[in-house]
PAFI-326531 format. One line per field, with one value per residue: x, y, z of N, C-alpha, C in turn; residue in three letters; residue number from 0. Coordinates in steps of 0.05 Angstrom, whole numbers, plus 5000, padded with zeros to 4 digits. Atoms other than C-alpha are relative to their C-alpha. Example, Ala and Ser with C-alpha at 12.3 -4.5 7.8 and 13.67 -1.06 7.14 Angstrom:
% residues 2
nc1 <- [5018  4984]
nc2 <- [4976  4976]
nc3 <- [5000  4999]
cac1 <- [5246  5273]
cac2 <- [4910  4979]
cac3 <- [5156  5143]
cc1 <- [5018  4985]
cc2 <- [5024  5022]
cc3 <- [5000  5014]
type <- [ala  ser]
seq <- [0  1]
//
This chain:
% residues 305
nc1 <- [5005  4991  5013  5009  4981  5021  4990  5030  5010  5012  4972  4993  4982  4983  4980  4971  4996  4982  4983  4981  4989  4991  4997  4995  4965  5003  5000  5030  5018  5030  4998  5021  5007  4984  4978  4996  4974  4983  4982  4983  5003  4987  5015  4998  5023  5030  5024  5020  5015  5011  5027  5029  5029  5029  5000  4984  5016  5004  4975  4991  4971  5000  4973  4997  4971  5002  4981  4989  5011  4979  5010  5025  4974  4994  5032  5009  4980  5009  5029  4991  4981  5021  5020  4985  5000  5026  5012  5016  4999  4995  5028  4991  5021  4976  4989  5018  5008  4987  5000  5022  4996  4985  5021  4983  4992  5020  5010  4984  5000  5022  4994  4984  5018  4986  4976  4985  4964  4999  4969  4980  5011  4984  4976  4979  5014  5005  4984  4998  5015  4997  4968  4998  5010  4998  4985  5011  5028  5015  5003  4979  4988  5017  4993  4981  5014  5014  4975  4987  5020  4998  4976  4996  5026  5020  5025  5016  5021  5021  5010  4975  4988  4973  5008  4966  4987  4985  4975  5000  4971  4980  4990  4983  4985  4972  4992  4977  5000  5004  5028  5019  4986  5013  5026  5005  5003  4976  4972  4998  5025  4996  4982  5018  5023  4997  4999  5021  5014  4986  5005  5032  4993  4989  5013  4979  5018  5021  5015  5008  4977  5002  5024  4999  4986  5009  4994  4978  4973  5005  4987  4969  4998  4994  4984  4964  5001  4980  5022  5023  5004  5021  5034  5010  5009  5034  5026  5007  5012  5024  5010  5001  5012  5025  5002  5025  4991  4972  4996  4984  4989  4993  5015  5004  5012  5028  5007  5011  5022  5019  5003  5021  5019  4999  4991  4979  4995  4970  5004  4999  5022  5006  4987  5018  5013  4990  4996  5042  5009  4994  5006  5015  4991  4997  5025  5007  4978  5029  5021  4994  4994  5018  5011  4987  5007  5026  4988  4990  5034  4988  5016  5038  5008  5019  5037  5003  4991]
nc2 <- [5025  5026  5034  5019  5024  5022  5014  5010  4994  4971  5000  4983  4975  4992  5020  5005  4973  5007  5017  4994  4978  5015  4978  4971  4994  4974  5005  5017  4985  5008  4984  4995  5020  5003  5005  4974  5018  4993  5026  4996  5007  4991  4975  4981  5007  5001  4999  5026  5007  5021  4997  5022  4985  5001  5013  5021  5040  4987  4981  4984  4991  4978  4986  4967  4990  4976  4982  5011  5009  5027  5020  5030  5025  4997  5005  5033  5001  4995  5015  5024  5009  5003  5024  5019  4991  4993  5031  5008  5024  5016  5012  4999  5031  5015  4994  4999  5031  5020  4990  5012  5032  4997  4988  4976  4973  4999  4958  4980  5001  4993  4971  4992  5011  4985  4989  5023  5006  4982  4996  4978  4988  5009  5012  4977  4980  5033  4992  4977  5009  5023  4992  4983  5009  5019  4999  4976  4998  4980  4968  4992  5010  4996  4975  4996  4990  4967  4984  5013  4994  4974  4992  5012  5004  4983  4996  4995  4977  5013  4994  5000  5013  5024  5020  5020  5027  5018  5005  5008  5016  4980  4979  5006  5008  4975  4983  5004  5020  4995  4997  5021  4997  4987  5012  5014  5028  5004  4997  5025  5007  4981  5000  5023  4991  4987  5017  5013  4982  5009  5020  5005  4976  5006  5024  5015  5014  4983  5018  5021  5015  5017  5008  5027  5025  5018  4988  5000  4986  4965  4994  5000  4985  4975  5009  4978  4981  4988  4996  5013  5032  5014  4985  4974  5018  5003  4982  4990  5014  4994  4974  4998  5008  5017  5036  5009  5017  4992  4986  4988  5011  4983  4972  5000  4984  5014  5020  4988  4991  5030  5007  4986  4994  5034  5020  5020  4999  4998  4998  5019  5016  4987  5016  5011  4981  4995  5022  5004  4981  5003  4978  4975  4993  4964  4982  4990  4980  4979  4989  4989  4979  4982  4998  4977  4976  4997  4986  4967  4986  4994  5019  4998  5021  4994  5002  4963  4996]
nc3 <- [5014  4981  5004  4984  4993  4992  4975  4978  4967  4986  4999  4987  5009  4982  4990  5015  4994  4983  4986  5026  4985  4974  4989  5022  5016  5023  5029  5004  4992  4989  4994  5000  5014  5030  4987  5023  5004  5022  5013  5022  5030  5025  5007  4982  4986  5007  4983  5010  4979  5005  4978  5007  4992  4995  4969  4998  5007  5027  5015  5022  5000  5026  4998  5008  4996  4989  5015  5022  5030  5017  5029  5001  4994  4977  4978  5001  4988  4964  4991  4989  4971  4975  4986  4990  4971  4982  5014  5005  5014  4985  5005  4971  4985  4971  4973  4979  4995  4990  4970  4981  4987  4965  4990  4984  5018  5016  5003  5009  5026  4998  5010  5023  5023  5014  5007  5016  4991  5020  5014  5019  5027  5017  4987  4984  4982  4987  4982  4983  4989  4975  4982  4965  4968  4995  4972  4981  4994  5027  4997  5005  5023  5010  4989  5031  5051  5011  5013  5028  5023  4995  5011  5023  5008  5014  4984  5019  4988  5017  4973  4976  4977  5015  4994  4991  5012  4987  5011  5021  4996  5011  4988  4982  5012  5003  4987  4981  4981  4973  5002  4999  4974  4986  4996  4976  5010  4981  5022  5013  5009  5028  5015  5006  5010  5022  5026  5015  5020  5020  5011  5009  5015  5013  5008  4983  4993  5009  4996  5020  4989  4984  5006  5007  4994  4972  4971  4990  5017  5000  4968  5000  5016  4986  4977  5006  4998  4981  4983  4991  4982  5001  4990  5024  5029  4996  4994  5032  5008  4986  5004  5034  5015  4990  4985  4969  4979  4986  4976  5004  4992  4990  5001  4962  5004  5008  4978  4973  4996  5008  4968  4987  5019  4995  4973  4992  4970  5002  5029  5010  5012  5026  5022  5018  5015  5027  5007  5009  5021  5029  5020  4987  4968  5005  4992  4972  4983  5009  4977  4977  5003  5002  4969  4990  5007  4982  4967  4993  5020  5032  5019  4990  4992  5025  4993  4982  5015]
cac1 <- [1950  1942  1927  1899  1944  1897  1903  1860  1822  1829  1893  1922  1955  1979  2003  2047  2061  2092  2125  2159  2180  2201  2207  2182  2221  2234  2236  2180  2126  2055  2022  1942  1926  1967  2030  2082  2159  2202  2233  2294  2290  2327  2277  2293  2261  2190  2137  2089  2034  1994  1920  1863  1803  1756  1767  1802  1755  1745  1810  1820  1895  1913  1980  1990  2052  2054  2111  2141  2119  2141  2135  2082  2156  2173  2098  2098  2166  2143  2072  2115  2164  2108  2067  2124  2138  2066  2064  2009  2012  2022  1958  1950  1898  1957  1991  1932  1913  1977  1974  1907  1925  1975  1920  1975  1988  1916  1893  1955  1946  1878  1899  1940  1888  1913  1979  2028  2100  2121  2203  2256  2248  2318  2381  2423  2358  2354  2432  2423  2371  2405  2476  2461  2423  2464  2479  2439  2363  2314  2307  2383  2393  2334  2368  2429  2382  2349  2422  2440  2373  2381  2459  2449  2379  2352  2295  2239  2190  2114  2074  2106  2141  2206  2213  2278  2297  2329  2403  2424  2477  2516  2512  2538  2584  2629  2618  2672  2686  2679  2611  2586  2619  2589  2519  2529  2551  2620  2684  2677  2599  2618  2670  2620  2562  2606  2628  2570  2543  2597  2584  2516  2532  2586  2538  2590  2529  2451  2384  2378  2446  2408  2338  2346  2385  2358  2356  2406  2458  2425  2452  2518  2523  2516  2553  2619  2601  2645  2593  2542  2534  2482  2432  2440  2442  2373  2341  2364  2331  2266  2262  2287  2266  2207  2232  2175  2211  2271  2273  2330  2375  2398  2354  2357  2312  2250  2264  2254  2192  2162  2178  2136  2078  2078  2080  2137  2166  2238  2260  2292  2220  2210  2251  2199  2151  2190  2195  2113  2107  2150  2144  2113  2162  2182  2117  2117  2183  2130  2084  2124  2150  2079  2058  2105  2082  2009  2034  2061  1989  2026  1978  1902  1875  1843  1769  1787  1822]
cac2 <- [4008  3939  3865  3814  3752  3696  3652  3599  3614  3627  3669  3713  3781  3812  3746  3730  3799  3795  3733  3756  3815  3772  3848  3927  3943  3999  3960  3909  3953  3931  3991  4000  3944  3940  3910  3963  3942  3974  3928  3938  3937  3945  4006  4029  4031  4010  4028  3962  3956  3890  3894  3836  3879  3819  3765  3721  3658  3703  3734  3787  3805  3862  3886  3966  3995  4060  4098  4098  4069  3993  3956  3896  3851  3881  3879  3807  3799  3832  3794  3731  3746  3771  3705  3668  3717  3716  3638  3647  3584  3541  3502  3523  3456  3415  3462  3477  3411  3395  3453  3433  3358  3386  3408  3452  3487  3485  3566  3595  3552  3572  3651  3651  3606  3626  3651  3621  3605  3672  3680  3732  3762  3738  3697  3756  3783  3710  3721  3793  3762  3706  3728  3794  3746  3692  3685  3751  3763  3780  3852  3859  3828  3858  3935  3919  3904  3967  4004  3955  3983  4056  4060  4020  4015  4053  4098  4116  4184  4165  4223  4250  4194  4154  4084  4036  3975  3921  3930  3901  3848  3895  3954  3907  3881  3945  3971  3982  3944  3993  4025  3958  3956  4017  3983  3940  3873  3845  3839  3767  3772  3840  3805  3741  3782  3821  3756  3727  3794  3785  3716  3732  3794  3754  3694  3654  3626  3636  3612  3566  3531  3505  3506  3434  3396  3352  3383  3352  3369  3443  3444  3419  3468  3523  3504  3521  3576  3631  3643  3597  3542  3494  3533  3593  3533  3517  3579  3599  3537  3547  3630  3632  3574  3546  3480  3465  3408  3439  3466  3502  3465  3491  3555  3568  3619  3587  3522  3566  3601  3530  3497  3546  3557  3472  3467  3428  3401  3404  3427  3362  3334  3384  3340  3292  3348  3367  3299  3295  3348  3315  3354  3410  3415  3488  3509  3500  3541  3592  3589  3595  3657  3678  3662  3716  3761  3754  3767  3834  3850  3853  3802  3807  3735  3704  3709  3791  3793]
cac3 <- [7245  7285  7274  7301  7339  7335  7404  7435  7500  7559  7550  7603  7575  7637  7671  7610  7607  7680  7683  7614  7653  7721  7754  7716  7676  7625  7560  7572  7595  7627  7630  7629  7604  7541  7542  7502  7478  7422  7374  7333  7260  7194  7186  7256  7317  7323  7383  7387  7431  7449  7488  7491  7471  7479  7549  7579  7557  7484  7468  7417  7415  7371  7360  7344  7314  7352  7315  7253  7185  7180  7113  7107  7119  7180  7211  7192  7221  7289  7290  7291  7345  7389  7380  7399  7461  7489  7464  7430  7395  7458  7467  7545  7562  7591  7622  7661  7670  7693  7753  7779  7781  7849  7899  7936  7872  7846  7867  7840  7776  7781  7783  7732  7682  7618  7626  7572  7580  7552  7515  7502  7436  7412  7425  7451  7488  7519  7546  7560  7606  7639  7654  7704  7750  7752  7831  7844  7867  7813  7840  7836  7772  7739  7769  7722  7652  7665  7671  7605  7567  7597  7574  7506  7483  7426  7446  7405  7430  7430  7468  7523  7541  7517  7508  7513  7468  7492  7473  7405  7402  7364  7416  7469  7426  7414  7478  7526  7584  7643  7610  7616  7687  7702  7692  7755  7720  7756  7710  7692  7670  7630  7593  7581  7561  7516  7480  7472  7439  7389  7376  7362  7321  7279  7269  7315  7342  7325  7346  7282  7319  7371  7355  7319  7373  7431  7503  7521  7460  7468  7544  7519  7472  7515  7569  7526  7518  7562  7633  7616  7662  7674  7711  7645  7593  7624  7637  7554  7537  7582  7571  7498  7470  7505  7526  7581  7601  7628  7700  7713  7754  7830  7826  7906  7891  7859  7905  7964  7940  7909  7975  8008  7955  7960  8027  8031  8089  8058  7988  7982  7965  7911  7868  7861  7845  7791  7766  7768  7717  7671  7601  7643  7696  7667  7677  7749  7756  7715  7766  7820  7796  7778  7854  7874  7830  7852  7925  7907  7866  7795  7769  7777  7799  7721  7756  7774  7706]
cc1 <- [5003  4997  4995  5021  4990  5018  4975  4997  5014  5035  5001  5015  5023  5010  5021  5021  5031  5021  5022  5023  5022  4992  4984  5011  4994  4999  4978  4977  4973  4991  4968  4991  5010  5033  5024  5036  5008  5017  5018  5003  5024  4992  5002  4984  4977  4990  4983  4985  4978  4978  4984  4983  4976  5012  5017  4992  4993  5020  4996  5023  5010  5021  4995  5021  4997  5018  5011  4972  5002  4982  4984  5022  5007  4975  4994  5019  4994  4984  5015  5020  4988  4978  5020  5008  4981  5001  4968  4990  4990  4969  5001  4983  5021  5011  4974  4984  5023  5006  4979  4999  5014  4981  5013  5004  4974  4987  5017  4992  4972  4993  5015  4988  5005  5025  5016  5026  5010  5038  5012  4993  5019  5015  5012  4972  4997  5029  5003  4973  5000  5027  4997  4995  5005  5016  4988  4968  4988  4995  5031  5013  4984  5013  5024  4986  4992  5018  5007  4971  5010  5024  4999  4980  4998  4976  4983  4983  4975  4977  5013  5026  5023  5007  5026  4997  5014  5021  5010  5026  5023  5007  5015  5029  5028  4996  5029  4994  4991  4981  4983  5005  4983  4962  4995  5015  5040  5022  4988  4971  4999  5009  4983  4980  5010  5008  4982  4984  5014  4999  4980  5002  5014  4987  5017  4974  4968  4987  5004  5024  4989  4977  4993  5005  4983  5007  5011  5029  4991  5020  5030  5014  5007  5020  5031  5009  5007  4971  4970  5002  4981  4987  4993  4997  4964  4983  5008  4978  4972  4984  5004  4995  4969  4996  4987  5016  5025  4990  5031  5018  5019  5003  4987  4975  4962  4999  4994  4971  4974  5002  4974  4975  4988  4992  5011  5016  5038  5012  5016  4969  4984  5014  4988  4973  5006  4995  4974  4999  5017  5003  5002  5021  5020  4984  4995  5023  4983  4988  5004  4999  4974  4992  5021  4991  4974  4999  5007  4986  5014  4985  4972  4996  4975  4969  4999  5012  4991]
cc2 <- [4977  4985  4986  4980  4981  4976  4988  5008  4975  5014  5034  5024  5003  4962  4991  5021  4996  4985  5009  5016  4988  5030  5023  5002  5024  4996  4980  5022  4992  5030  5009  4986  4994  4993  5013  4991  5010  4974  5015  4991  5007  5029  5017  4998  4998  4991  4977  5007  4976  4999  4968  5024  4978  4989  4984  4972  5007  5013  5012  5019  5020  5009  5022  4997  5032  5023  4986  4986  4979  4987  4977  4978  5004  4999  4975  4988  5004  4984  4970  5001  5007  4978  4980  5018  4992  4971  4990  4981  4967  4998  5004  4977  4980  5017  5010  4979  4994  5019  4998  4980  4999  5018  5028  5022  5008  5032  5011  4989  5011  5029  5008  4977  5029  5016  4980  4999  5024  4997  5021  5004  4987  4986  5021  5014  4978  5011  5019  4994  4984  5008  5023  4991  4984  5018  5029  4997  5012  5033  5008  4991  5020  5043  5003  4996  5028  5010  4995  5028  5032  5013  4990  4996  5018  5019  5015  5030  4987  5026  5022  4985  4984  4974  4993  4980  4990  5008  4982  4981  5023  5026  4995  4996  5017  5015  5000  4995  5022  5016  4973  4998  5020  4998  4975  4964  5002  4997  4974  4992  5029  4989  4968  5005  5009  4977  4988  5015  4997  4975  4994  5011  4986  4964  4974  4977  5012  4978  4971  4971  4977  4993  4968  4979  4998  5015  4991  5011  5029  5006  4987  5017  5023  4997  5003  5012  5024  5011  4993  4972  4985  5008  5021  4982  5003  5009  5014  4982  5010  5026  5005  4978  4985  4977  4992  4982  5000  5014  5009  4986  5018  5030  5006  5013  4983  4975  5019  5010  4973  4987  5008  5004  4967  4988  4975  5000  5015  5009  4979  4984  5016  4988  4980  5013  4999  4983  5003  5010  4998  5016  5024  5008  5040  5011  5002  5017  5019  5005  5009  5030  5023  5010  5031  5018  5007  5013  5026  5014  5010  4985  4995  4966  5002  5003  5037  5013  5018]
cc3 <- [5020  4982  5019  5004  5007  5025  5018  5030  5015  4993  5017  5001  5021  5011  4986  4995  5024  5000  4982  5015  5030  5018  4973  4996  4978  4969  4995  5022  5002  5007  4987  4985  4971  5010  4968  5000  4973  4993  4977  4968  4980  4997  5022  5019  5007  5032  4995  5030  4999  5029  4983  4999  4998  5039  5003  4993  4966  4998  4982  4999  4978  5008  4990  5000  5003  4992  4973  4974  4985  4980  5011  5021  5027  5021  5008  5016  5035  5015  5007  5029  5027  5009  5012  5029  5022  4991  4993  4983  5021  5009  5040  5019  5016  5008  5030  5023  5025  5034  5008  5011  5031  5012  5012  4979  4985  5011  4994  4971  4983  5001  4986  4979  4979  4990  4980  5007  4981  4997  4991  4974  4978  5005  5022  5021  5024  5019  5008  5030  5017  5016  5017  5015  5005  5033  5013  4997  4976  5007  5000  4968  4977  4998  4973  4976  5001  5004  4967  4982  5001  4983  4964  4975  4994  5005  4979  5021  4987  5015  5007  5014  4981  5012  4985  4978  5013  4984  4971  5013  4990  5017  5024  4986  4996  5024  5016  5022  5031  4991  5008  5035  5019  5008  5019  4998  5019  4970  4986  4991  4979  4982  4985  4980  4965  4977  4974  4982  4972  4979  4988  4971  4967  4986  5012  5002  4996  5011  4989  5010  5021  5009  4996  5019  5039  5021  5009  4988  5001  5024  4989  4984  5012  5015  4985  4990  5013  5016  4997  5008  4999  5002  4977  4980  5001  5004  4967  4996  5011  4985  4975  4981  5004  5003  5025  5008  5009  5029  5005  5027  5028  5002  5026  4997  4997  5019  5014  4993  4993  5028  5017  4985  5008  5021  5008  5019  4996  4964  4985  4978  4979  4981  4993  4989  4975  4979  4989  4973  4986  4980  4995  5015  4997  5004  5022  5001  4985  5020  5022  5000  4995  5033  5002  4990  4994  5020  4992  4989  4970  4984  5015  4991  4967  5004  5002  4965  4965]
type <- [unk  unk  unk  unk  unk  unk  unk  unk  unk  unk  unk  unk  unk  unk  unk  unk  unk  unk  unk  unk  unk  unk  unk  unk  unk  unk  unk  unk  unk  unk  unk  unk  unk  unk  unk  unk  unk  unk  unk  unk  unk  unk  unk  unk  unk  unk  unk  unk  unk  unk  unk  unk  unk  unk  unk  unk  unk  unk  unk  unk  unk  unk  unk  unk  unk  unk  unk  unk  unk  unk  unk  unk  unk  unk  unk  unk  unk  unk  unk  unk  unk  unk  unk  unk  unk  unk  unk  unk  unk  unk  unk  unk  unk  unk  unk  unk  unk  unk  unk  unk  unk  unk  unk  unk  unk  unk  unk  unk  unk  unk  unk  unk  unk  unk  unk  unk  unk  unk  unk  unk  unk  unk  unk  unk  unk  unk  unk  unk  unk  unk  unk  unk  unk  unk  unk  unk  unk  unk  unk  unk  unk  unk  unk  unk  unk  unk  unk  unk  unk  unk  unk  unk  unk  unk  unk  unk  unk  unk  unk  unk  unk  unk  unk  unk  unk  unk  unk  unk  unk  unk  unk  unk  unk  unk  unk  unk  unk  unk  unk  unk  unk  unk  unk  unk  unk  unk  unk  unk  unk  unk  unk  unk  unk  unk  unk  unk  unk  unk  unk  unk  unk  unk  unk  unk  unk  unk  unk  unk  unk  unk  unk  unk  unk  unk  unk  unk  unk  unk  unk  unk  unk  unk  unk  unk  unk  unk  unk  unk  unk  unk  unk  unk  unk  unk  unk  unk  unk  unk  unk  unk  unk  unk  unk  unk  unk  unk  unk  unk  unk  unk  unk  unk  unk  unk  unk  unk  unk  unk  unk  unk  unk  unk  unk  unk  unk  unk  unk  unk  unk  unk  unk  unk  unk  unk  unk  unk  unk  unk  unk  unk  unk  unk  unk  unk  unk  unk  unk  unk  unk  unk  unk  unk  unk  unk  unk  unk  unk  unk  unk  unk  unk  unk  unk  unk  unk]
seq <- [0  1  2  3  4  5  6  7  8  9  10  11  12  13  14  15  16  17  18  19  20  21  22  23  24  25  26  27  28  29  30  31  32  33  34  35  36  37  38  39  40  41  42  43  44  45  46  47  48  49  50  51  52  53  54  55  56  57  58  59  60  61  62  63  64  65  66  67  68  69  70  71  72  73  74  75  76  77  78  79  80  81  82  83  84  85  86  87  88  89  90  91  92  93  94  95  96  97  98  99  100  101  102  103  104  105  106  107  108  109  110  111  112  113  114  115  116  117  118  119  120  121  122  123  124  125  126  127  128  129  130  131  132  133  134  135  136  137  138  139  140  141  142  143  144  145  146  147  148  149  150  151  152  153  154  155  156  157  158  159  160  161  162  163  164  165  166  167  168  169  170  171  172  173  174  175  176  177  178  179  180  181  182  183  184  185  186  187  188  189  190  191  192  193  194  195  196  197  198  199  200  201  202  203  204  205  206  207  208  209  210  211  212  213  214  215  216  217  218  219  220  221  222  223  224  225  226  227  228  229  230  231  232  233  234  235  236  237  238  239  240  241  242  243  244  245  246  247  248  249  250  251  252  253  254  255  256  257  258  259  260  261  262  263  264  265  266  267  268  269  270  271  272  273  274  275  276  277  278  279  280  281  282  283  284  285  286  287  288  289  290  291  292  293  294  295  296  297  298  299  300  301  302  303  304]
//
């Protein structure tokens, strides 16, 4: 059974795909042109798969539920948290606009035409997402979720092959401290993670908490919250709620590769970059991150696409 995910042109599967992903991974899955992701249900775990079968300037997005038997409620339930993943809502004419207007960044925004600002699935998938990589490299941060999904994550059979869920708040929530330990995370980001699973779990705190409030009362919000700081307030906001106009604040990382992408002399002067793109200025830390993952051929250029 599929459906359709109506979404204006041009829209870029795999590139939102990727950036969603930052790294492969075992629970978000790119993988012959369909992009494939178990979701946790009331009814149990559910296989999804999501392909364009028309173009990138004609989209036709079609979700498949690849296992299982979910009710109308839960299909409808899924269809929405996958248009808000892939942001198929998000009108992509200014952001495109707004990476052509910088000539230095105009052929990356120009190979990734169509990508959307893609988002975590949930709150708790949002902090299982920011806290392994605070202070570590996306290929070391990314090493611990896939231990988290491997040790914790539901797995559905589809095939031959078995497929991961992201961890539930609830399975972090009761785990114990040196399983989580033994998934790479340091003491004081086990014992963070595990709160905030609880807090999620026990309705402590929930999207609907901080959906409503100004980007700035959002970022104060988090922030006292046990191991989220500035830079994780602003990459929840960014990656789980789709605040474009957040950049994530002393992100060595993305300065260094924007710097260079920019050709900038100093990554001091990426701070009036930033600035430029206003609104947008999440979407260039997007693109950076896409640039990179051009460079290592994970994203087919939207003319090759």
């Amino acid at each position: 059974m599929n459906s359709r995910l109506p979404t204006a042109a041009p829209f870029h599967l795999e590139a939102t795909v990727r950036v969603l992903q930052r790294r492969p991974s075992s629970h978000e899955v790119w993988d012959a042109g369909r992009y494939l992701r178990v979701f946790t249900t009331q009814e149990g775990p559910v296989l999804t798969a999501v392909e364009n079968r028309g173009s990138l300037d004609a989209p036709d997005v079609r979700l498949s539920f690849l296992t299982g038997a979910p009710s109308a409620g839960t299909q409808r339930s899924i269809e929405q948290i996958v248009g808000k993943m892939l942001g198929l809502s998000v009108d992509p004419a200014p952001l495109h606009a707004a990476g052509v207007r910088l000539r230095s960044l105009r052929p990356t925004a120009l190979a990734l035409r169509g990508m959307r600002p893609p988002r975590f699935a949930t709150l708790f998938d949002t902090f299982g997402n920011v806290v392994p990589y605070q202070q570590l490299s996306l290929d070391a941060g990314a090493a611990i979720v896939g231990r988290l999904v491997e040790r914790f994550g539901e797995r559905v059979l589809h095939g031959d092959k078995s497929f991961a869920a992201f961890p539930t708040a609830n399975a972090i929530a009761d785990a114990r401290l040196p399983a989580l330990l033994a998934c790479g995370l340091s003491r004081s980001k086990a014992e963070s993670l595990r709160y905030l699973a609880r807090a999620v779990a026990t309705g402590e705190i929930g999207a609907d908490d901080i959906e409503p409030l100004a980007t700035s009362q959002a970022i104060d919000k988090l922030v006292e919250l046990p191991g989220i700081g500035p830079w994780s307030a602003a990459l929840v906001l960014l990656r789980g709620f789709g605040r474009l106009e957040v950049f994530p604040p002393g992100d060595s990382g993305a300065m260094r590769s924007l710097t260079s992408l920019l050709q900038l002399r100093t990554p001091e002067s990426l701070a009036a970059v930033i600035d430029r793109f206003g609104e947008h200025r999440g979407y260039l830390y997007l693109c950076g991150l896409g640039a990179s993952l051009l460079a290592k051929g994970l994203i087919h250029r939207a003319g090759t696409a």
